[in-house]
C-alpha positions as CSV (number, residue, x, y, z in Angstrom):
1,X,0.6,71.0,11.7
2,X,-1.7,69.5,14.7
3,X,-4.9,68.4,14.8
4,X,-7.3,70.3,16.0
5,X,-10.8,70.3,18.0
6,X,-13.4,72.8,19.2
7,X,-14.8,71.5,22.3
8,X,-16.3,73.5,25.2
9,X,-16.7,76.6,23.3
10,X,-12.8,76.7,21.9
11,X,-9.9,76.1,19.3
12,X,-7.5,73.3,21.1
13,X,-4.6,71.0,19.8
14,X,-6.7,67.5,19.6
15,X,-4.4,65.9,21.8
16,X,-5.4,68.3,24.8
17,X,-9.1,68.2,23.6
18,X,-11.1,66.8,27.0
19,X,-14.8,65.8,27.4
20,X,-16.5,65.3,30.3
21,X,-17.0,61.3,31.5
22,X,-20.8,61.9,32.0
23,X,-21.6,63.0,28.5
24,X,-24.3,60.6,27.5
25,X,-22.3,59.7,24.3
26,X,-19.6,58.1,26.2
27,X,-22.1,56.0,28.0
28,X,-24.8,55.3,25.9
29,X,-23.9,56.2,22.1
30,X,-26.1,58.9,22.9
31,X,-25.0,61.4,20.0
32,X,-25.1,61.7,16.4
33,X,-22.5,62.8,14.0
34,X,-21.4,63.7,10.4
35,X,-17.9,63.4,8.5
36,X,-17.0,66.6,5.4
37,X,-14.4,66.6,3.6
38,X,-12.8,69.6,2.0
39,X,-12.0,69.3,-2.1
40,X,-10.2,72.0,-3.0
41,X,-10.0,73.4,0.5
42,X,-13.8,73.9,0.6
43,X,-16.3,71.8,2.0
44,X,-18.0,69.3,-0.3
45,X,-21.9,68.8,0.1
46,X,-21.9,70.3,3.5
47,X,-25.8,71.5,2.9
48,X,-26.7,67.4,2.2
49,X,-24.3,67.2,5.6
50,X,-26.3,69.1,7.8
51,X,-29.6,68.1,6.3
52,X,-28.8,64.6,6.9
53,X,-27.7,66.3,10.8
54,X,-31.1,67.7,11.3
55,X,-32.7,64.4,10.5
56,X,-30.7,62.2,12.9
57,X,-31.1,64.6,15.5
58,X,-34.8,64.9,14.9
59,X,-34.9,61.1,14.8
60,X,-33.1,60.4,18.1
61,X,-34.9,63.3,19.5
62,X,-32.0,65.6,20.5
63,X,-33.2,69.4,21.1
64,X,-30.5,70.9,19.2
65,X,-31.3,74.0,16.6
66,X,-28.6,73.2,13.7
67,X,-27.3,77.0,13.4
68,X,-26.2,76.9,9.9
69,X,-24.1,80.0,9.4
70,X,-22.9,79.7,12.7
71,X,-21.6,76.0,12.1
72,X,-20.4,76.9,8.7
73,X,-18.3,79.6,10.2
74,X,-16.7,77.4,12.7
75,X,-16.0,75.1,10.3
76,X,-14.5,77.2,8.1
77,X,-12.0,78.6,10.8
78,X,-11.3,75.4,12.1
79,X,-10.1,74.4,8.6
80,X,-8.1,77.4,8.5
81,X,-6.6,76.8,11.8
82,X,-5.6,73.6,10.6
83,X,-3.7,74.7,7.8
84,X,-4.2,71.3,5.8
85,X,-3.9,71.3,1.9
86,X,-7.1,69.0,2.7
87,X,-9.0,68.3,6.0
88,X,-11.5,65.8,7.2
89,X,-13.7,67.2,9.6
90,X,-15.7,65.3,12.2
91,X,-18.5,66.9,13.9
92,X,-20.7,65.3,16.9
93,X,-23.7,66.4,18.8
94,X,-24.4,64.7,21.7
95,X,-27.8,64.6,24.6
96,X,-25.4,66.6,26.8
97,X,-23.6,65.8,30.1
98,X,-25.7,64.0,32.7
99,X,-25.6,61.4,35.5
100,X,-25.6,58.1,33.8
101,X,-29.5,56.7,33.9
102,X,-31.6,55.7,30.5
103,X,-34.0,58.1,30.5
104,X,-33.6,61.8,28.9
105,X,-32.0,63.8,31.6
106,X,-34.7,67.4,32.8
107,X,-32.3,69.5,32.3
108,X,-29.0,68.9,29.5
109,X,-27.5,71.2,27.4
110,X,-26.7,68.9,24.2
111,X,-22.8,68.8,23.2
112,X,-21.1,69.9,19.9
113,X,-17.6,68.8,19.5
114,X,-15.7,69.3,15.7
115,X,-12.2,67.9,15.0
116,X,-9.9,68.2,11.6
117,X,-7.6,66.3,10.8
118,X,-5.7,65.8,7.7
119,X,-7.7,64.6,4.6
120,X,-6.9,60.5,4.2
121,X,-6.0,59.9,0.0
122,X,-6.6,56.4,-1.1
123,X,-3.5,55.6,-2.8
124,X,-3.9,55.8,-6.9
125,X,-2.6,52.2,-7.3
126,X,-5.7,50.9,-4.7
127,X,-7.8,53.1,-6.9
128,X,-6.6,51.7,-10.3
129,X,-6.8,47.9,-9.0
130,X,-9.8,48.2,-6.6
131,X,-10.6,46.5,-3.7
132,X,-12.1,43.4,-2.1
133,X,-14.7,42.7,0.2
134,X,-16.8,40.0,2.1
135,X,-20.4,39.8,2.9
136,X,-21.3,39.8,6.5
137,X,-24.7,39.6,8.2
138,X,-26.1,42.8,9.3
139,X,-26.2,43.1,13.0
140,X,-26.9,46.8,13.6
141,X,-30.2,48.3,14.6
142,X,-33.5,49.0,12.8
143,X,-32.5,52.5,12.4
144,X,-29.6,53.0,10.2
145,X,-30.8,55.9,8.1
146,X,-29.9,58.0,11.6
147,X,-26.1,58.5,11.7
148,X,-25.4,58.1,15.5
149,X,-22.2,56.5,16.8
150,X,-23.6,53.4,17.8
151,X,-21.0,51.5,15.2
152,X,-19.4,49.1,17.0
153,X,-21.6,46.6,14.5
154,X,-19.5,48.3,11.9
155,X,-16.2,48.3,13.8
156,X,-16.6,44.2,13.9
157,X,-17.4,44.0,10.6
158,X,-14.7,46.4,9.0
159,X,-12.7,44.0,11.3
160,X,-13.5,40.9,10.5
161,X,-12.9,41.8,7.1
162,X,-9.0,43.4,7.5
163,X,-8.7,40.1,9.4
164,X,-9.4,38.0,6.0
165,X,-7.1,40.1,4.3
166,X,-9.7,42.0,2.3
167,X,-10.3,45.8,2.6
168,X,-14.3,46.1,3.6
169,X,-17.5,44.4,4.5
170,X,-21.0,44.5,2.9
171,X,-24.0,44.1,5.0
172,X,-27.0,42.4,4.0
173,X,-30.0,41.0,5.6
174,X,-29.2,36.8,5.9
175,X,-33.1,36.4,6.0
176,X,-33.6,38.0,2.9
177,X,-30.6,37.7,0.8
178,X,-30.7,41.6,0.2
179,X,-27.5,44.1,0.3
180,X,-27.5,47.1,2.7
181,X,-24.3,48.8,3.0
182,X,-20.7,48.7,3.5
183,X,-19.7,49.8,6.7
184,X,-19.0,53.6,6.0
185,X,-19.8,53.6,2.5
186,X,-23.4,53.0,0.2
187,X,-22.9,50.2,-2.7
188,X,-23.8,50.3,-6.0
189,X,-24.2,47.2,-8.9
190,X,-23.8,47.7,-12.3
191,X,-25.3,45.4,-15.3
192,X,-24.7,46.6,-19.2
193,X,-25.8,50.6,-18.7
194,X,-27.6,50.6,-16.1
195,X,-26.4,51.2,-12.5
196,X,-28.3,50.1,-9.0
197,X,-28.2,51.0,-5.4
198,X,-30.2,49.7,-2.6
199,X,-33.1,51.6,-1.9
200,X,-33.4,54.2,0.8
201,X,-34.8,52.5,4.0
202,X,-34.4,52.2,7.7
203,X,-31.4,49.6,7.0
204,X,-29.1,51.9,5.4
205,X,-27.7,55.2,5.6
206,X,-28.3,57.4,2.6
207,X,-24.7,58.7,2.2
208,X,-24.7,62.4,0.5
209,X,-22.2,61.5,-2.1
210,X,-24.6,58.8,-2.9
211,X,-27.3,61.4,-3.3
212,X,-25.1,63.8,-5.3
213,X,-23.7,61.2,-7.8
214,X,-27.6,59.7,-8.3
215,X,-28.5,62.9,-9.3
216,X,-25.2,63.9,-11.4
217,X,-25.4,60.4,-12.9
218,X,-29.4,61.1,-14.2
219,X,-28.4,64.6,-15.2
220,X,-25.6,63.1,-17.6
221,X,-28.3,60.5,-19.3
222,X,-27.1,57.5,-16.7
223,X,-30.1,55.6,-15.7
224,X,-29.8,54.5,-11.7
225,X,-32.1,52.5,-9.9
226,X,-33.3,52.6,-6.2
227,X,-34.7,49.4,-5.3
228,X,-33.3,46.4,-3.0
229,X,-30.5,44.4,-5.0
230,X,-30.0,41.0,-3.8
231,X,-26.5,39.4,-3.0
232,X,-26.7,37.0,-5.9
233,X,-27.3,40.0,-8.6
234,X,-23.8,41.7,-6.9
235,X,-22.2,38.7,-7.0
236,X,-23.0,38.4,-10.7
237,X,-22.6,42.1,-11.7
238,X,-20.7,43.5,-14.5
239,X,-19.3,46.5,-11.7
240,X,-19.6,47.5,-8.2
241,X,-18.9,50.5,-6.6
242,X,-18.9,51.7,-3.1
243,X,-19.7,55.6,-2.4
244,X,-18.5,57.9,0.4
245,X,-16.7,61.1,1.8
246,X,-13.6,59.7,1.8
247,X,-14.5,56.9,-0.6
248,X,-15.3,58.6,-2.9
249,X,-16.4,55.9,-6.0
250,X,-14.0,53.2,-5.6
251,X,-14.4,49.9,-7.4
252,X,-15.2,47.0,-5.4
253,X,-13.6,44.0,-7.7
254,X,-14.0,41.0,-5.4
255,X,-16.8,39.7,-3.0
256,X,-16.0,36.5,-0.8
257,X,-14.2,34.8,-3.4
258,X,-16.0,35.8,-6.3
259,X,-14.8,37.9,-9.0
260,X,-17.2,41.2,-9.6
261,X,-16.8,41.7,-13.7
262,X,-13.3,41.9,-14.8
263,X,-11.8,42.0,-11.7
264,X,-10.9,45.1,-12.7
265,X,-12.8,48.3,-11.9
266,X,-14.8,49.1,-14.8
267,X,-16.0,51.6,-17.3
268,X,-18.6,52.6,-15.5
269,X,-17.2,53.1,-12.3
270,X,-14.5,54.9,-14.1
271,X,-16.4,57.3,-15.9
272,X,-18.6,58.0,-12.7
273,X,-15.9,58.8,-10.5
274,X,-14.1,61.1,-13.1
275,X,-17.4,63.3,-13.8
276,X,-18.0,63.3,-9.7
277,X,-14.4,64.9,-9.8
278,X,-15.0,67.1,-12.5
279,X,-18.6,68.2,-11.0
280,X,-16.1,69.5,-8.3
281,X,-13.2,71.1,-10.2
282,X,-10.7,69.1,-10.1
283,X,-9.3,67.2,-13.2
């Protein structure tokens, strides 16, 4: 089955997908974007998707009236087009197509481009063991709770990570010691019962599964906190966890060359991950 993108108004095979060069995403990152993933065939959270789509839009100032039902239903056939037992979709709105100058173009019609591709699986033995990490210095701009594609920040650091042989990087402020983010996932310490995530600011992006398990998590009698977590508490927490789309909750077991815990993924994380599954349906 091919991948598959709706661009310029139609249903193509990805690979014969075409954009014009003066769309303002190509030169300046000009664009914002979400990632849904199906569970069951369905979308998951796609209301906290496009929420989180009017935001950044409003925030970067793109004119662009989210049409919700009419987005859903392209979705929805683009899925089915697809014909995937589970698809990733990837949806971008960009300023529009212009001549290539800084300031907002008079007249552009903004951009929508979808693509679906088959859903990645983490493998159940990276699952069972977890994964490793390293800390690097956050680098991005002051305004990470907008999702654009300005990620090349991110790209560096996921980078520079695979290049130590470890699977992700956190970000965290080297001024102030305090954790951020991974770089396409929200983080989460554990210590005895009690589970924390960094707070929602400017420096991170407030992932919807992070939202969704928060709230299934106090629902179930878990106590989570928002407020900044510094590196030394992750360093010495009992668990860690990243969140994502395609994430998931996935353990994080080693930072730099510290153990986190165990070394294993923990109950916690464990027990969090199997009632975000079960939330959705699937045992």
């Amino acid at each position: 089955m091919p991948d598959i993108a709706y661009v310029n108004g139609e249903f193509v095979p990805l690979a014969d997908a075409r954009v014009p060069l003066n769309d303002r995403a190509y030169y300046f990152a000009d664009a914002v974007y979400e990632v849904c993933a199906t569970f069951r065939g369905t979308v998951s959270l796609l209301a906290l998707h496009l929420d989180r789509l009017e935001r950044s839009l409003q925030g970067v100032r793109i004119n662009y009236s989210v049409d919700r039902r009419g987005l859903t239903g392209l979705i929805e056939e683009g899925i089915r087009r697809a014909g995937y037992a589970e698809t990733i979709v990837y949806l971008q709105i960009s300023r529009g197509v212009a001549p290539r100058e800084k300031r907002f173009p008079a007249e552009c019609a903004p951009v929508l481009i979808l693509t679906f591709r088959e859903k990645p699986q983490i493998p159940a033995e990276k699952r069972a063991r977890g994964i490793e990490a390293i800390l690097v210095p956050d680098e991005r701009w002051a305004h990470c709770h907008y999702k654009t594609v300005m990620l090349l920040p991110n790209v560096l650091a996921h980078q520079n990570a695979l290049d130590a042989g470890k699977d992700e990087a956190i970000l965290y402020d080297p001024q102030s010691m305090i954790v951020h983010e991974a770089t396409a996932a929200n983080v989460f310490v554990v210590r005895g019962d009690r589970v924390a995530t960094p707070a929602e600011t400017p420096q991170i992006l407030s992932g919807t599964v992070r939202h969704y398990l928060i709230d299934l998590a106090r629902r179930n009698g878990i106590a989570v906190e928002e407020r900044p977590v510094a590196v030394a508490e992750l360093l010495a927490a009992n668990e860690a966890f990243l969140t994502g789309t395609t994430t998931e909750v996935l353990a994080v077991v080693r930072v730099n060359d510290r153990s986190i815990g165990s070394g294993m993924p923990g109950p916690m994380t464990l027990r969090l991950h199997k009632m975000f599954w079960e939330s959705l349906g699937i045992r």
